[in-house]
C-alpha positions in Angstrom: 112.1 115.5 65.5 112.2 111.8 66.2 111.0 109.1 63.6 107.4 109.3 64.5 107.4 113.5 63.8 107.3 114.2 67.7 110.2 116.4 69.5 113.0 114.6 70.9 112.3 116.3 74.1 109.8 115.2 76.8 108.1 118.6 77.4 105.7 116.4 79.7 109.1 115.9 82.0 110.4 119.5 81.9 107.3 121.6 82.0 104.9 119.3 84.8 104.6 119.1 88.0 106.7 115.8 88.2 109.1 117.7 86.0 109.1 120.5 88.6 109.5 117.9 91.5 112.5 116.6 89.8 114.2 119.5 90.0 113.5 120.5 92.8 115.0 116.9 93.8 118.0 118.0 92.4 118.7 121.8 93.2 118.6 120.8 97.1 120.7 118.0 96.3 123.1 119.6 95.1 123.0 122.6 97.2 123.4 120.0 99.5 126.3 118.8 99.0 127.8 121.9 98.0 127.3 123.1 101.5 128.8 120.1 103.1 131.4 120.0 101.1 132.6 124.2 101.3 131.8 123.9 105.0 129.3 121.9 107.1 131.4 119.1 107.0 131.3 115.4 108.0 132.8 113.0 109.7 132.2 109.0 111.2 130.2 106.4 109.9 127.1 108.6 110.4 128.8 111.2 108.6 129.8 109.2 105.8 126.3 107.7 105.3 124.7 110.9 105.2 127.1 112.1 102.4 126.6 108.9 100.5 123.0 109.1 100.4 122.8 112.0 99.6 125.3 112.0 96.5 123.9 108.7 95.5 120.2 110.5 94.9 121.5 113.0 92.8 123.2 111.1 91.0 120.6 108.8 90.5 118.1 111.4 90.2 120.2 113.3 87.3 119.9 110.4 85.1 116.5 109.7 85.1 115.2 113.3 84.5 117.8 113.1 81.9 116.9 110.2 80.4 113.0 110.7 80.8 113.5 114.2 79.2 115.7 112.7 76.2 112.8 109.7 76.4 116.2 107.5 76.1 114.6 105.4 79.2 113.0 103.8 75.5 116.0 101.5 75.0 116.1 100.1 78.6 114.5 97.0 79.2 112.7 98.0 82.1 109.4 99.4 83.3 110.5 102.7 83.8 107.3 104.0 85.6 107.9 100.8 88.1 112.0 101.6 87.6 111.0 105.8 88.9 108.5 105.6 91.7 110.6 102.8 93.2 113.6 104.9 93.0 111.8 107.9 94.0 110.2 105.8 97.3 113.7 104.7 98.1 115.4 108.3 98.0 112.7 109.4 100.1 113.5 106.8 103.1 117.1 107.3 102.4 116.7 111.3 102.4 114.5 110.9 105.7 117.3 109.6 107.1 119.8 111.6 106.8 117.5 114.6 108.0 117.6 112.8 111.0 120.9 111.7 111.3 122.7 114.9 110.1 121.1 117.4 112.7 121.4 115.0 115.5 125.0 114.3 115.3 126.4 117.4 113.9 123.7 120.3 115.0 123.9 121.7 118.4 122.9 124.7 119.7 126.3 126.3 121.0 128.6 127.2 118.2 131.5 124.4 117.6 135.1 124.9 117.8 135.3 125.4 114.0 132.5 129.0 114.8 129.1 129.8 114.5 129.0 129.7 110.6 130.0 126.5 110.4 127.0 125.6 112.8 124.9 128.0 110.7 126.1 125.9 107.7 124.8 122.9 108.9 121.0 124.2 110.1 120.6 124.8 106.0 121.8 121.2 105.1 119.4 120.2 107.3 116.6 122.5 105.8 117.7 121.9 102.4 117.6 118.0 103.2 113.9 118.6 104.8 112.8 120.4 101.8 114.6 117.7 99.2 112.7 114.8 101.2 109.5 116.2 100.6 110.8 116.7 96.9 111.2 113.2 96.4 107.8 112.3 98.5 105.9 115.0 96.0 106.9 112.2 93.0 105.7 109.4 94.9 102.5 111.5 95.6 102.0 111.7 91.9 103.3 108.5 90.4 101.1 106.4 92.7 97.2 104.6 91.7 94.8 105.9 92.5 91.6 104.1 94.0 89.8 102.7 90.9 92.5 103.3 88.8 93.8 100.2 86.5 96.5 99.5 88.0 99.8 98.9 85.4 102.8 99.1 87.2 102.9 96.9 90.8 105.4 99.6 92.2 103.1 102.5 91.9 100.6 101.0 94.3 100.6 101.2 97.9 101.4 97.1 98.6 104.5 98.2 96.0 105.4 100.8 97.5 105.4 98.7 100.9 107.7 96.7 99.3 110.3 99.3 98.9 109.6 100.7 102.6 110.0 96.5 103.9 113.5 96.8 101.7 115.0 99.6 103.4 113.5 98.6 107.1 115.3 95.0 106.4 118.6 97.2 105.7 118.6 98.8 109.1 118.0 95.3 110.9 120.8 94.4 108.6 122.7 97.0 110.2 122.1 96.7 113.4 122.8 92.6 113.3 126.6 94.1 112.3 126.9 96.0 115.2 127.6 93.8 117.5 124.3 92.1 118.4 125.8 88.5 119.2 123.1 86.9 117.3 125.2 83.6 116.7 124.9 82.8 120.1 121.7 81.1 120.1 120.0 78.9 117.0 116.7 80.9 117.6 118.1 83.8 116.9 120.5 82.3 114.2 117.0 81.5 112.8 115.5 84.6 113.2 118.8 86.2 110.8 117.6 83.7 108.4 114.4 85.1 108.5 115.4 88.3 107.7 117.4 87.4 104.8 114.8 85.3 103.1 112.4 87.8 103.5 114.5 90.3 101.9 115.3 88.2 99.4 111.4 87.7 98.5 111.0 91.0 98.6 113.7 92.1 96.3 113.0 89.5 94.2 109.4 90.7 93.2 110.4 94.3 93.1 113.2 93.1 90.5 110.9 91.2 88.8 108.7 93.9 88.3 111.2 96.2 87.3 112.4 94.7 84.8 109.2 93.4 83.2 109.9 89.7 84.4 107.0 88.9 85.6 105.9 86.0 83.2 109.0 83.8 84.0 106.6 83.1 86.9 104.6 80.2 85.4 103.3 78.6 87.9 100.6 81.0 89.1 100.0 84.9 88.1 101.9 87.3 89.6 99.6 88.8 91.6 99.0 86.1 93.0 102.6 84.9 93.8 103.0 88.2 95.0 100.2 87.7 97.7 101.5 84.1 99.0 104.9 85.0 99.1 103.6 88.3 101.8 101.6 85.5 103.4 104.4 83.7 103.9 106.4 86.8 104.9 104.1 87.6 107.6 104.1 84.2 109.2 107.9 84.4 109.4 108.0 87.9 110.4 105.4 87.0 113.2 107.9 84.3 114.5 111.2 86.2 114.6 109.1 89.0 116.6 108.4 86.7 118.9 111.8 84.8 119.0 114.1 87.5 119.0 113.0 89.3 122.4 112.7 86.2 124.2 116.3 85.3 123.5 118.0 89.0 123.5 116.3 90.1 126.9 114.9 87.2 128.9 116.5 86.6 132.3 117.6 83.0 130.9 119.5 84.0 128.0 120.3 88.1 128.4 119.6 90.8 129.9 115.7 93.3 130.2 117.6 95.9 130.9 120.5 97.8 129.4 124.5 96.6 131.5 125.7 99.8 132.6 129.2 98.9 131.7 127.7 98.7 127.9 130.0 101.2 125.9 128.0 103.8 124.1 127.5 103.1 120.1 128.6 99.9 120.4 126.4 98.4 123.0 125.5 94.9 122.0 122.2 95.3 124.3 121.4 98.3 121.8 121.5 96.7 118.8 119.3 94.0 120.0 116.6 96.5 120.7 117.2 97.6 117.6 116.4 94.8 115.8 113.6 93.7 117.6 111.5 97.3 117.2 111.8 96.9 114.0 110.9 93.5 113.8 108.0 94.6 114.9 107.7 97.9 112.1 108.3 95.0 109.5 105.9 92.6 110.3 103.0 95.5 110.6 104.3 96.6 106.9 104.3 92.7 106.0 100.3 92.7 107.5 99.5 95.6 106.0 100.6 94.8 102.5 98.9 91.6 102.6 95.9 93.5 103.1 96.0 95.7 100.5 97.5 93.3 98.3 93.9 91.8 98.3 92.3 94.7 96.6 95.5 95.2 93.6 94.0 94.5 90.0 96.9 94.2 87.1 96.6 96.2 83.4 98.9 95.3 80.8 99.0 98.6 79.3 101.0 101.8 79.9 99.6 104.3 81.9 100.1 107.7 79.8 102.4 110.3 81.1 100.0 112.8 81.3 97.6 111.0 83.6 100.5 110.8 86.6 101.1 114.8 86.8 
């Protein structure tokens, strides 16, 4: 019993149906990984980013069902409902990903030099990824507001969850401008790299702030508020750089509409470019959209009980 008289165990996080979601996060996790590791196998860059995300969510995971079941998330100095359904939203993208990435570079249908179980092997990563995606998109289901709801933490809504999805979009851009895409060629598209990085930087910024119950160093206007001009501001950018970019990747004047045929494949400069501006495009409709809903987002200031998000 702690202090107060109550158990030192969260029953609310081992017997609910968040509880249940958790562990469900973390059984195909880690049957996951045992499978790659014993025999599915990896290799590459796509390899290696697959294995990474997928140990970094259980590991992740593990410690906070631990530390919500030992209520030890007490002595952080964080929001931890903000801290969990932002972690939860990004495992979710990064679990989507590799679902996709693992069976499109390492599934075929013909059985591999190594034999049919090792293809067999990989099929049930895949599955067991599938199935551990919609684990971790179960918690979001249940930690977000709900219409009409008092909304406490920023994260659980859907402008907050946007956030997180903006984030990880942002990333692959990121990753595509490192592949080759030439983008110092030009200023406008030197410029639209700035774009992307201040953006990012916003972004992060109000989901740190957030996170770690910072959001009264902002004294110059409330949050919420701040929160809505800096998407404003976002979306203006955004809508530039979407414009920008494609003129001066695939113009006539400056490069090339259609893909060289003499463009190695997987490191096709041409390819990243495309890249980068489709999801230009994905970001700046995430940008609009949170912006919208960002309109409608009402702020509590107390904690929203357990109970009420399972």
């Amino acid at each position: 019993m702690d202090s107060q008289g109550g158990p030192y165990l969260n029953k609310e996080a081992l017997c609910s149906t968040l509880g249940g979601a958790r562990l469900c996060q973390l059984a195909m996790g880690c049957a996951v990984i045992a499978m790659v590791t014993h025999s599915a196998g990896y290799s590459g860059s796509h390899g290696v980013f697959c294995m990474t995300a997928w140990c970094c969510c259980f590991a992740v995971s593990a410690a906070v069902f631990f530390l919500d079941a030992t209520r030890l998330y007490s002595f952080l100095r964080v929001s931890w409902d903000n801290l969990t359904v932002t972690w939860a939203a990004c495992a979710t993208l990064m679990y989507v990903t590799a679902s996709v990435v693992y069976p499109l570079f390492f599934v075929q249908s013909e059985c591999p030099y190594e034999g049919c179980e090792v293809r067999d092997f990989r099929i049930a990563v895949t599955v067991c990824s599938i199935l551990g995606t919609l684990a971790y998109g179960a918690e979001v289901a249940l930690c977000r507001a709900r219409p009409g709801q008092i909304v406490v933490g920023y994260m659980a809504t859907v402008p907050g969850l946007l956030k997180v999805v903006q984030g990880f979009v942002s990333c692959i851009i990121f990753g595509a401008l490192a592949n080759g895409s030439q983008f110092s060629r030009y200023a406008a598209t030197i410029y639209c790299v700035v774009i992307y990085t201040s953006c990012f930087a916003l972004t992060a910024l109000v989901v740190i702030l957030t996170v770690c119950k910072r959001t009264k160093t902002v004294r110059c206007m409330p949050f919420d508020r701040f929160v809505v001009v800096c998407t404003f501001m976002e979306v203006l950018l955004y809508l530039s750089a979407s414009v920008v970019w494609p003129v001066f990747c695939f113009d006539t004047k400056y490069g090339s509409p259609w893909r060289p045929s003499s463009c190695p494949q997987g490191k096709c400069p041409w390819d990243s470019k495309v890249v980068v501006a489709v999801f230009s495009c994905v970001n700046f409709g995430l940008y609009l959209a949170d912006l919208l809903y960002s309109q409608r987002i009402r702020f509590g200031s107390s904690r929203v009980p357990t109970n009420s998000r399972v």
